[in-house]
N, C-alpha and C positions, 0 to 999 in steps of 0.2 A: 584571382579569386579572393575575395575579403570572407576574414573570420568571423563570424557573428560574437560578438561579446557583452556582457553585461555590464552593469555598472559594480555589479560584486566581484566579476571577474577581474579588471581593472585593478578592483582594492587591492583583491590577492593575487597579482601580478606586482603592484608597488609594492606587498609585504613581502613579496620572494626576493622582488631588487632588493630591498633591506637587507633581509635574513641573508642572502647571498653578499652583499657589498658587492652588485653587481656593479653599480654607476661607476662611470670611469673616474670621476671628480672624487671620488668619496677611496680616498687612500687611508683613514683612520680603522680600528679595529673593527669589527661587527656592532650594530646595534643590538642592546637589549630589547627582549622579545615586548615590555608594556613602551619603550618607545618608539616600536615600528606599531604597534596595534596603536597606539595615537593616531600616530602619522598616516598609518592608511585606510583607518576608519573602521577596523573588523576588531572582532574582540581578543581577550592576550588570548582566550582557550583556542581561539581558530589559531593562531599564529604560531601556538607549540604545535598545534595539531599539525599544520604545515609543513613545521621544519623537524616534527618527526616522520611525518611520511615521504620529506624528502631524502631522507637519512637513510629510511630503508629501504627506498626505491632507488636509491643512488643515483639519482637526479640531480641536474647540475642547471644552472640557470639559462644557458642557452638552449639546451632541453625544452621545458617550461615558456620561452622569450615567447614565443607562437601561439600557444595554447587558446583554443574558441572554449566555447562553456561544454561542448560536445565532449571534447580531450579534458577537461578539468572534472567531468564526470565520471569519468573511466579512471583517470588516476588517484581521484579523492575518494570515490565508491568502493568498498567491495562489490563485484561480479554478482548480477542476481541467478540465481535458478531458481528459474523455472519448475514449475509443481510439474511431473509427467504424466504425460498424457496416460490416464488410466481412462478403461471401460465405466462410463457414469449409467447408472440404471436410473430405468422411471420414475421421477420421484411421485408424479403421479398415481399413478399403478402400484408404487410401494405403500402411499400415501393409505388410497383404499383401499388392500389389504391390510394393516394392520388396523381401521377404523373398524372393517367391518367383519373380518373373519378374526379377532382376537389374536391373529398373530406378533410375534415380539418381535422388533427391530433386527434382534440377536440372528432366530430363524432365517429371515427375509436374506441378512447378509450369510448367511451359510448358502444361500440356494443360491443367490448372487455371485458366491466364488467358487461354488460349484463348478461352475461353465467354464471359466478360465481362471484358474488361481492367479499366475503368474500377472494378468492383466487387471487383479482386481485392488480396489480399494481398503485399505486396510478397517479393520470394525469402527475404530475412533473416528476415524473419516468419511465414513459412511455413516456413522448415527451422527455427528458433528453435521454434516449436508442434509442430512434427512432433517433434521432438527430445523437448520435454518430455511429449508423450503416449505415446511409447517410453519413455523412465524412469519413467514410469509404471507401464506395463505392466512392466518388469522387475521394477520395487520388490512390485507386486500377482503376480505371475505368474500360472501360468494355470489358471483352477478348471475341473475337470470335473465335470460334472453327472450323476447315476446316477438310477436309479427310487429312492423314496422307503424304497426297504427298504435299501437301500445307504447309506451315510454318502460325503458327497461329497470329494475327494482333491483334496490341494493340488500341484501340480507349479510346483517352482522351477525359475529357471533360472541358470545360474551354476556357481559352487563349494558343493558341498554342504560343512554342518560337519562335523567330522570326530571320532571320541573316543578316545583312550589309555587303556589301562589300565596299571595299574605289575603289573608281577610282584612278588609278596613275598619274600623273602631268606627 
């Protein structure tokens, strides 16, 4: 099975044979970190960056010899997590209650965590989503839908544009 590799990968595979003096021909001390970033074409901050995460991962070049861009993702990365899976309410239904019965965002999410505290969204998080699926909605505004002999109409909301004509002299 062949690795998939990049052409970045490569570089920082010659900057690790450096930083290591892997090469069997190369019996002199280590290279400095701006003459291996020359030589393998990534910049000096990748290149400390390298030979510190190989420091603290205590990685050693045979380690490393293999590596596809899959493995050099996982050892150059920190680990993502994942937002958990929380209960997402309507934003719909949240939407028009607070438009039409004056309710505050505040309320909605009390009655929201009402139901399952443990499964629910905390308040920043829910006004932060509630917010962004209103500018949503503003940015899309609001399509009506006709029978099929009709052509369907966009209603904005906002400032409509506006046009000038010049009078001629």
């Amino acid at each position: 099975m062949t690795v998939r590799k990049s052409a970045y990968t490569h570089r920082r595979q010659h900057a690790l044979k450096l930083i290591f003096n892997a090469s069997p021909s190369d019996c002199a001390a280590p290279y400095r970190d701006d003459e291996i970033a020359g030589t393998a074409g990534i910049s000096l901050i990748t290149v400390r960056r390298l030979r510190r995460i190989m420091i603290e991962k205590q990685l050693i070049w045979p380690d490393v010899a293999h590596f596809g861009d899959a493995e050099w993702t996982a050892v150059l990365n920190k680990p993502s997590h994942p937002e958990p899976c929380k209960r997402r309410p309507d934003w719909a239904a949240v939407h028009a209650q607070v438009a039409h019965s004056r309710t505050t965002i505040q309320q909605l999410w009390k009655t929201y965590r009402g139901l399952d505290p443990g499964d629910a969204l905390s308040y920043k998080r829910f006004a932060a989503l509630y917010l962004r699926h209103r500018k949503m909605l503003l940015r899309l505004g609001t399509q009506s839908h006709h029978p099929s002999s009709e052509s369907p109409t966009l209603s904005t909301t906002g400032r409509m544009p506006t046009t000038t004509t010049r009078k001629s002299p």
